[in-house]
mmCIF file of the N, C-alpha and C atoms, coordinates in Angstrom:
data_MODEL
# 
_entry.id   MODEL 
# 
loop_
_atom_site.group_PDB 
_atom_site.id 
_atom_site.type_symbol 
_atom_site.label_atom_id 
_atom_site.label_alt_id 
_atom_site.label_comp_id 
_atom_site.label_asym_id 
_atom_site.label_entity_id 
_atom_site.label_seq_id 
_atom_site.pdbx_PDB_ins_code 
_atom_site.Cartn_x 
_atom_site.Cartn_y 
_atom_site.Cartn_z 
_atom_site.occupancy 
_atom_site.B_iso_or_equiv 
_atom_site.pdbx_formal_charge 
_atom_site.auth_seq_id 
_atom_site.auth_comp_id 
_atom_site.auth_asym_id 
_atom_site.auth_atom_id 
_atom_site.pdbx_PDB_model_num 
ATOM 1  N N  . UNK A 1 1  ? 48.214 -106.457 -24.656 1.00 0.00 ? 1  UNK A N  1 
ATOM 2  C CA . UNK A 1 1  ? 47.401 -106.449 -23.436 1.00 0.00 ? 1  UNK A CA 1 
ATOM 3  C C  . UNK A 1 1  ? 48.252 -106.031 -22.225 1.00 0.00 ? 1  UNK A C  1 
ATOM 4  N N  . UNK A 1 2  ? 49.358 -106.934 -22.333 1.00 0.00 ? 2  UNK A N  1 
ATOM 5  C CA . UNK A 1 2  ? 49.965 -106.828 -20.716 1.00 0.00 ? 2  UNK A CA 1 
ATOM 6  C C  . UNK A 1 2  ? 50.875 -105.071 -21.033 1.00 0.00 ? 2  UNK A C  1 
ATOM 7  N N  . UNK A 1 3  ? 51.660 -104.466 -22.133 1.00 0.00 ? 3  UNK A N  1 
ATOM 8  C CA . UNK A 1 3  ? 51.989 -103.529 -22.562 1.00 0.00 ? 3  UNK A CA 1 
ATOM 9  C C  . UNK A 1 3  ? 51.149 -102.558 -22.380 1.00 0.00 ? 3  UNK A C  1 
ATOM 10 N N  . UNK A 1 4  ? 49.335 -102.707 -22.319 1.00 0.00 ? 4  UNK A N  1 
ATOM 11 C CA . UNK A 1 4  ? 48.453 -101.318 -22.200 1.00 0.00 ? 4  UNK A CA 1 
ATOM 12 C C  . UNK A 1 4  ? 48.589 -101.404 -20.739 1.00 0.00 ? 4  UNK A C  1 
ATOM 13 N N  . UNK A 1 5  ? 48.000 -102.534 -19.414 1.00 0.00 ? 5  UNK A N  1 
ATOM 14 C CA . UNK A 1 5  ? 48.497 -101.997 -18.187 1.00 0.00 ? 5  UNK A CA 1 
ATOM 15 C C  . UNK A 1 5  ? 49.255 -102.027 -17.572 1.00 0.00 ? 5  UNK A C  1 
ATOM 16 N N  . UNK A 1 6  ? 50.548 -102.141 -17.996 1.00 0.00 ? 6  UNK A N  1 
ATOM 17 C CA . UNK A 1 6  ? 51.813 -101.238 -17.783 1.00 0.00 ? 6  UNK A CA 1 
ATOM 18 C C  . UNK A 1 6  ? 51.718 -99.682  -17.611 1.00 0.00 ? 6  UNK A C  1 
ATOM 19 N N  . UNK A 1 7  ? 51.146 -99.916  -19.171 1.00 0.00 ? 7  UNK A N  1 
ATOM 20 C CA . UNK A 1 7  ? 51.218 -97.807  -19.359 1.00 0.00 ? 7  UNK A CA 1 
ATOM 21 C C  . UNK A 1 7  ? 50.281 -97.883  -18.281 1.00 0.00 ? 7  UNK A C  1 
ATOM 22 N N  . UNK A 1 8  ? 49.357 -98.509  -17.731 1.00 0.00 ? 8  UNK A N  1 
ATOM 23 C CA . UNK A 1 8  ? 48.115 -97.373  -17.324 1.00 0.00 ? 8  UNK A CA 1 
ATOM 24 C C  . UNK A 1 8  ? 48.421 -97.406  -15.803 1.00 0.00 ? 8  UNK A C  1 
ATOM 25 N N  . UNK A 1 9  ? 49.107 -98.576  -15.064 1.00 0.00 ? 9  UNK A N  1 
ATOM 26 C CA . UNK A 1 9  ? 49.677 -98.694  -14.120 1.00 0.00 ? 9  UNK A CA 1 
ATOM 27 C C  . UNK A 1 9  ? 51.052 -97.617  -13.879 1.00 0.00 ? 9  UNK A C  1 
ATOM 28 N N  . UNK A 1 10 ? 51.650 -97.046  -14.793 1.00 0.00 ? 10 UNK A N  1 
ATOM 29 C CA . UNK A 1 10 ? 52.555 -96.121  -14.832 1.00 0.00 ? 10 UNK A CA 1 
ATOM 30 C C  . UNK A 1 10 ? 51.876 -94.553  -14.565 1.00 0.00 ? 10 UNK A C  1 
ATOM 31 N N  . UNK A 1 11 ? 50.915 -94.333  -15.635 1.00 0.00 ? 11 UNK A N  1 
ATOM 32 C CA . UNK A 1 11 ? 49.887 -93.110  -15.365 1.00 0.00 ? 11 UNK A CA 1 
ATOM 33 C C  . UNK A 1 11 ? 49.384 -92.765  -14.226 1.00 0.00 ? 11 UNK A C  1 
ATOM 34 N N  . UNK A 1 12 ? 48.708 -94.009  -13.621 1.00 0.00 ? 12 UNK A N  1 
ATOM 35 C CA . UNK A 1 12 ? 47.852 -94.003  -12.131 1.00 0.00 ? 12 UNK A CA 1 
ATOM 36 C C  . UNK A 1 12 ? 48.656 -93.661  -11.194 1.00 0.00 ? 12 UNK A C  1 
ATOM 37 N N  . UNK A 1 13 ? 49.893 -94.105  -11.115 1.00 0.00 ? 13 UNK A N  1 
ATOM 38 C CA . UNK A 1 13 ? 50.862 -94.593  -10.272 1.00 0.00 ? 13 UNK A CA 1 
ATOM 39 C C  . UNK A 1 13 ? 51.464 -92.844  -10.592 1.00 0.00 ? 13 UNK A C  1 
ATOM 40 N N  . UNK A 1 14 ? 51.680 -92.293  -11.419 1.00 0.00 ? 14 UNK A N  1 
ATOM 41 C CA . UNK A 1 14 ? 52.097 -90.730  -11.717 1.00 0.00 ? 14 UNK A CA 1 
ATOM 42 C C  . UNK A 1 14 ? 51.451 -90.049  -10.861 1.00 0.00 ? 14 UNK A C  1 
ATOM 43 N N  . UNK A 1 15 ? 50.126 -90.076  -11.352 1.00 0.00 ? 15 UNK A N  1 
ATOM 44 C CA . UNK A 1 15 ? 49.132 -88.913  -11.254 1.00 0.00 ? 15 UNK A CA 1 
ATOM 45 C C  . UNK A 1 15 ? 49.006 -89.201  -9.554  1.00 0.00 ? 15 UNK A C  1 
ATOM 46 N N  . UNK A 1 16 ? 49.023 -90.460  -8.768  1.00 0.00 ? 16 UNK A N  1 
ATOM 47 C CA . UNK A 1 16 ? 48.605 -90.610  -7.777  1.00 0.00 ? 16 UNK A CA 1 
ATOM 48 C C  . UNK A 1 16 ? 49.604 -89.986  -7.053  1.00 0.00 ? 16 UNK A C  1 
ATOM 49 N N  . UNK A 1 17 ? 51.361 -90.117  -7.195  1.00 0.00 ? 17 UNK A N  1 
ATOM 50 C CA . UNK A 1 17 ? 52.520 -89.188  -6.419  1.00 0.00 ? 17 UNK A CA 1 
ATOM 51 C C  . UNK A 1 17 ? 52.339 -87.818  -7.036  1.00 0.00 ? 17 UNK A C  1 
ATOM 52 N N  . UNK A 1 18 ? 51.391 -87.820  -7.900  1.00 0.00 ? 18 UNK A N  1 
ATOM 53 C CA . UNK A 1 18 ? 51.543 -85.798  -8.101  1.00 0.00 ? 18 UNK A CA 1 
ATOM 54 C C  . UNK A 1 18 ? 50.429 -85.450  -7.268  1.00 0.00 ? 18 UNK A C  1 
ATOM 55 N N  . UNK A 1 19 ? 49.134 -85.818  -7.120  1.00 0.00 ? 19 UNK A N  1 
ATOM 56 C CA . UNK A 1 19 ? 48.372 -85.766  -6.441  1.00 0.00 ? 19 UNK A CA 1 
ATOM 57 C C  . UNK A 1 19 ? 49.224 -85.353  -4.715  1.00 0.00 ? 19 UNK A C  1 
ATOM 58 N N  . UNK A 1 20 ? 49.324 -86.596  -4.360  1.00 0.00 ? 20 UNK A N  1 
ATOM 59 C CA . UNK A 1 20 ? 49.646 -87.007  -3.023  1.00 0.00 ? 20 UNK A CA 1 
ATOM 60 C C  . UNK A 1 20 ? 50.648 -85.801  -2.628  1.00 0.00 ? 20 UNK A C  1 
ATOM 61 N N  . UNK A 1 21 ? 51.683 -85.588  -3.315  1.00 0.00 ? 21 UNK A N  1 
ATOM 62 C CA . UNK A 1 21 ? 52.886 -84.536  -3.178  1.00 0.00 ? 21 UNK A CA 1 
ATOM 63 C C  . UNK A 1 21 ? 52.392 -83.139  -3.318  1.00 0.00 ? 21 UNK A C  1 
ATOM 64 N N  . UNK A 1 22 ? 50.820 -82.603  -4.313  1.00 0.00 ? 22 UNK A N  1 
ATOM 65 C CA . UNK A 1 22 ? 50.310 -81.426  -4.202  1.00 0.00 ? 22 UNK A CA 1 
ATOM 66 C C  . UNK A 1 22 ? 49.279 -81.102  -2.588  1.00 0.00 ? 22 UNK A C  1 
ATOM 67 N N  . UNK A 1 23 ? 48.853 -82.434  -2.257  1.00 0.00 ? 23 UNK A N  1 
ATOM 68 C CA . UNK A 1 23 ? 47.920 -82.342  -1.476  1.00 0.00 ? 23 UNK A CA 1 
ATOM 69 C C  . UNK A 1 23 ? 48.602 -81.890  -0.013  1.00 0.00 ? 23 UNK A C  1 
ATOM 70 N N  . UNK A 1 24 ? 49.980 -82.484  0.115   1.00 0.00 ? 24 UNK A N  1 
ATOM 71 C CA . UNK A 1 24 ? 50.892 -82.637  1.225   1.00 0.00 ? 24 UNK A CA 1 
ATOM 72 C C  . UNK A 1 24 ? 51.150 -80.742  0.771   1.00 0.00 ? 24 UNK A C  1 
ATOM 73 N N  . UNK A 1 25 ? 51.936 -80.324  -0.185  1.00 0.00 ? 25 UNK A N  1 
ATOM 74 C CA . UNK A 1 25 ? 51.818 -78.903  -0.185  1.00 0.00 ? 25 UNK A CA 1 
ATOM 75 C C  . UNK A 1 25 ? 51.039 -78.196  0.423   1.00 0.00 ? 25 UNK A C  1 
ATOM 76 N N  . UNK A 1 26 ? 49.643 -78.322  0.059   1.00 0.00 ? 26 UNK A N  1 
ATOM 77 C CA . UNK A 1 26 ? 48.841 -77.670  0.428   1.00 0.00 ? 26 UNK A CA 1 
ATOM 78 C C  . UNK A 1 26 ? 48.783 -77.570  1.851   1.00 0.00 ? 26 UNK A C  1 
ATOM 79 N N  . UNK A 1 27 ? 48.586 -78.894  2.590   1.00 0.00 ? 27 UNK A N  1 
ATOM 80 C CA . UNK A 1 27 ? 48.577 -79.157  4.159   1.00 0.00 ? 27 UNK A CA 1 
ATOM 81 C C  . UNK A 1 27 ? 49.708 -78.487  4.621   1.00 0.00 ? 27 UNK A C  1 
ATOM 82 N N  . UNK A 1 28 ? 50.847 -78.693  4.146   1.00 0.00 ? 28 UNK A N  1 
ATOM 83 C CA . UNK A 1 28 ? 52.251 -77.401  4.542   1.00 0.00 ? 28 UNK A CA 1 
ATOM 84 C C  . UNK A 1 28 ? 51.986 -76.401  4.787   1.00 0.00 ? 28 UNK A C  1 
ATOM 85 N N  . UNK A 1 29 ? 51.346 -75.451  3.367   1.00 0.00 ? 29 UNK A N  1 
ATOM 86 C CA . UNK A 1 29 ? 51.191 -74.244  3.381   1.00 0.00 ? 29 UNK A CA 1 
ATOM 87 C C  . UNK A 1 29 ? 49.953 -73.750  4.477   1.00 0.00 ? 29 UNK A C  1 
ATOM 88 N N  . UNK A 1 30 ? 49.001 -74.655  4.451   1.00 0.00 ? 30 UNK A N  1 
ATOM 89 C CA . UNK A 1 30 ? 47.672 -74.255  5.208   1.00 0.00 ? 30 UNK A CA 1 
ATOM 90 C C  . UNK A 1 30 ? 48.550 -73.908  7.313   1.00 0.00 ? 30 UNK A C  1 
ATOM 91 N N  . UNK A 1 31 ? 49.109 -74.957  7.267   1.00 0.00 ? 31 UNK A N  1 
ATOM 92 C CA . UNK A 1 31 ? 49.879 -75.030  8.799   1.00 0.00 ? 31 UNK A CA 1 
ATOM 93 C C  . UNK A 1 31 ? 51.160 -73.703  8.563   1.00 0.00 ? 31 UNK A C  1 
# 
C-alpha cells in the first residue's frame, strides 16, 4: 500500500516539474 503511493507520489511529483519547467519555456520563448 504505502510502496504504491510512493511510486505515484514520485510520478505526480515528475510529471508536475516537467510540466511546470515546459510551461515556464514556453512563457520564455513567447516574451
Amino acid at each position: 500500500m504505502w510502496d504504491l503511493l510512493m511510486i505515484e507520489l514520485a510520478v505526480i511529483g515528475y510529471l508536475w516539474c516537467y510540466l511546470t519547467n515546459r510551461a515556464e519555456g514556453l512563457v520564455g520563448k513567447e516574451e
